[in-house]
N, C-alpha and C positions, 0 to 999 in steps of 0.2 A: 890856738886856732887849729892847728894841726889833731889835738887829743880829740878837738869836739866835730871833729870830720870824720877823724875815726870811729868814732862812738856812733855817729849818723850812719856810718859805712855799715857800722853792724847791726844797727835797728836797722834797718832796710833789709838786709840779708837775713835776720830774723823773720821779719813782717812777710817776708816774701816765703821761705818756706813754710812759717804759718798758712798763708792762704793757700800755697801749691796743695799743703796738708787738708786743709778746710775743703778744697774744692777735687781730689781725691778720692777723699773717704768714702764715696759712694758709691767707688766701685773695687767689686772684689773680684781675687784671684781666684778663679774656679775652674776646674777641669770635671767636666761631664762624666761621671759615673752611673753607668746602664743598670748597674746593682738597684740604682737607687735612688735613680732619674729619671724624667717622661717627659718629652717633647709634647708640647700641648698640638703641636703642628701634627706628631704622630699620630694623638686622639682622635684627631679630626677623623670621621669616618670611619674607623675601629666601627668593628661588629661587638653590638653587646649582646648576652646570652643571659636567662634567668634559670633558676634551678630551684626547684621547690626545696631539696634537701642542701645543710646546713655549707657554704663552702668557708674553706681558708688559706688563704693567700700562702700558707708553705705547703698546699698541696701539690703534686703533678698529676697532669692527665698523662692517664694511656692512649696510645695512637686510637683516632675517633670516637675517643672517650667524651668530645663535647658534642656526639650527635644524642646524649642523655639529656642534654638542655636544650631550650627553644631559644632558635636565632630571633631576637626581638626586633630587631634593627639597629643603624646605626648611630654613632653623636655626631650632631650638625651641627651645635656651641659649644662652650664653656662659657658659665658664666663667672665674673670675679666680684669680689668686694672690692669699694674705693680702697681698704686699706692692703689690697694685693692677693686678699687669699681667696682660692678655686673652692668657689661653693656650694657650683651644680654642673653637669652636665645635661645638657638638652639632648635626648633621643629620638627620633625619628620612629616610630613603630607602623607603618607602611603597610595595611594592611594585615599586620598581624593575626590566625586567626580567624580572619574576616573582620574584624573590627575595625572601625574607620580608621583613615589615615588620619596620627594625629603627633604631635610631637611631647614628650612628656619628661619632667624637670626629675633627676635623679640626684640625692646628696651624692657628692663626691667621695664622703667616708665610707656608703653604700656601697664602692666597687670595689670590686675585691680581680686583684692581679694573678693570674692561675697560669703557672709555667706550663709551658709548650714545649720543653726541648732543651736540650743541654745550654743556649744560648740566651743570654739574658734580657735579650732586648724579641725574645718569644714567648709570647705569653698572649692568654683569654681574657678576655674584659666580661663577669659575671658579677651577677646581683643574684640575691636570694632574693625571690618574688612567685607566687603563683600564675597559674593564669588570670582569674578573677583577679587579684590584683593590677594589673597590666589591664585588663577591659575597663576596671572603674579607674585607673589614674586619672587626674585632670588634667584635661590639655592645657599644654605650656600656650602664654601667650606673650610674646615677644613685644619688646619695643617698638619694632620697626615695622609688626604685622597688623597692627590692630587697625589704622585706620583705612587699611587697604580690606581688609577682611570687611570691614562696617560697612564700605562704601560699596561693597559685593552683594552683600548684603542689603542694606537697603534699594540698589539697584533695579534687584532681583526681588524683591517684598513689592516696589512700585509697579513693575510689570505685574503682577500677580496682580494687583489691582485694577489693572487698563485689560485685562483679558476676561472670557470666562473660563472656567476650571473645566477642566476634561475630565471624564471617566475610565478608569483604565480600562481598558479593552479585557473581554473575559477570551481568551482564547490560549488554547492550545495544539501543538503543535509535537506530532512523531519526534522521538528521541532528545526532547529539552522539558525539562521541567523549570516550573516559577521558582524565584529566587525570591525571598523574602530582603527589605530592604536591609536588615541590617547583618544580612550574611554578605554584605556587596561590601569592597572597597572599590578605591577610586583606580586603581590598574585594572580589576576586574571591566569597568565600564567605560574609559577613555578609547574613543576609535570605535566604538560598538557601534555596528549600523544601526538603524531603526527604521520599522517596518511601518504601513497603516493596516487596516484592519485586511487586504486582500495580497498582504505580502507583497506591496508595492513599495519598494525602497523610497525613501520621503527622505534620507537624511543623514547624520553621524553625530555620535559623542562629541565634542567638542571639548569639555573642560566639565568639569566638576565646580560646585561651590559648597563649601563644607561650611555645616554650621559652628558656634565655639564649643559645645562639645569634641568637636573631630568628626562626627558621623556628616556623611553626604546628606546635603538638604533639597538642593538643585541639581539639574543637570541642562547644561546649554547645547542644545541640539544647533548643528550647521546647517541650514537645508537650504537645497539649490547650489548654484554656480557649479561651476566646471572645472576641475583639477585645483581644485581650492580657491579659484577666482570667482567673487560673486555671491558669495554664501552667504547664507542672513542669520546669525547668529539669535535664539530663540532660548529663553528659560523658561524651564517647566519643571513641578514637584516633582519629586519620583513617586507620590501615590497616583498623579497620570499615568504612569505607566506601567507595563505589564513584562516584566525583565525576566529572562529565559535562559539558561544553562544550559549544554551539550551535555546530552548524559556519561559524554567522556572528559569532559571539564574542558574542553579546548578553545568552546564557541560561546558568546555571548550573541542573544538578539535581544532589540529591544520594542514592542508595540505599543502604536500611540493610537487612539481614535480620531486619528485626521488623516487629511493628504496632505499631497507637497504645497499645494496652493494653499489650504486652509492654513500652516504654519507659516506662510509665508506672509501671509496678510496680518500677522501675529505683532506682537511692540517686537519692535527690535532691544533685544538686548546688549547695554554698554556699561557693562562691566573693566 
């Protein structure tokens, strides 16, 4: 009795470092190396940079040696595989350019880590890419945006059909010229007043609605109410409108051919 209590004593003692073992093994002893490490938390937000000529990760820059590349914007994801490996970076290109604000999928192997400085955790986040390249990428479209973007969209598609379509007003105005639509991003136009045809304030930029290319399709004008109480949010194409630059790039206007009553009698937009 005694040998087969001991024998149990030791399978048990067995069985149990077994499982301690089994349920262990999935984690390992690692100490962070900046050599040869990247915080994904780091990524976040990193300015990426493109360079038409060849780069490589043992290169170094010289001090404002990256004002030779174009700041493209920064990463707003990473994306993984279920089976754990970083397969893309999503980048933000914000106007780029002038090209619409749009977010665009980068392989991971595409980036290339360009030291900054004797310290290892300084470094450039660069792509080789052209400009053309970066204007035709296709916009990324997320999981989490698609059916908020559809519903902006069609939104914005039904008012256009409960309204009639305006003409953009032919007008010009001392020290602004026209802007073509698709020299405009959506920072260029958020907050832009809007004019009627006799320079009578009617209104503001309110929000942009970008089509799934990236280029702006809409723009919801605020008009009326008082200190932002009251406002009747309105969508309108940007071929309504007639959108103006400061010949010193500082000031955007934008004219509609209506008044403030004529847009206010307009669908409301509920986006």
């Amino acid at each position: 009795m005694k040998r087969f209590l001991t024998t149990t004593a030791a399978a048990l003692v067995l069985g149990t470092t077994a499982y301690a073992d089994g349920h262990t093994a999935v984690f390992s002893d690692m100490e962070f190396d900046s050599a040869i490490n990247l915080n994904a938390s780091d990524l976040i937000g990193a300015r990426v940079y493109a360079s038409e000529n060849e780069v490589d990760a043992e290169m170094t820059v010289e001090a404002d040696g990256e004002k030779e590349w174009d700041d493209i914007g920064e990463i707003n994801e990473i994306v993984l595989s279920r089976a754990g490996d970083v397969q893309n970076v999503i980048v933000g290109v914000g106007g780029f350019i002038g090209i619409g604000e749009k977010d665009v999928s980068i392989s991971m192997d595409e980036l290339k880590f360009i030291s900054d400085g004797e310290e290892a955790d300084e470094y450039f986040v660069v792509v080789q890419s052209s400009v053309a390249g970066i204007e035709d990428a296709p916009a990324y479209i997320g999981n989490d945006a698609d059916e908020d973007t559809m519903m902006d969209d069609e939104a914005a598609m039904a008012d256009d059909a409960d309204r009639p379509m305006l003409m953009a007003p032919d007008i010009e105005r001392e020290g602004y010229t026209r802007v073509s639509n698709e020299d405009l991003t959506a920072e260029d136009l958020t907050g832009a007043r809007v004019y009627g045809l006799n320079d009578e304030d009617v209104g503001e930029v309110g929000e942009l609605i970008l089509n799934d290319d990236g280029t702006i399709g809409r723009a919801v004008i605020d008009v009326g109410g008082f200190l932002g109480m009251g406002e009747r949010p309105v969508a309108v194409t940007l071929e309504e409108l007639n959108i103006t630059r400061s010949d010193d790039g500082e000031d955007f206007r934008v004219y509609i051919d209506s008044t403030q009553e004529a847009l206010e009698a307009q669908p409301e937009y509920e986006g």
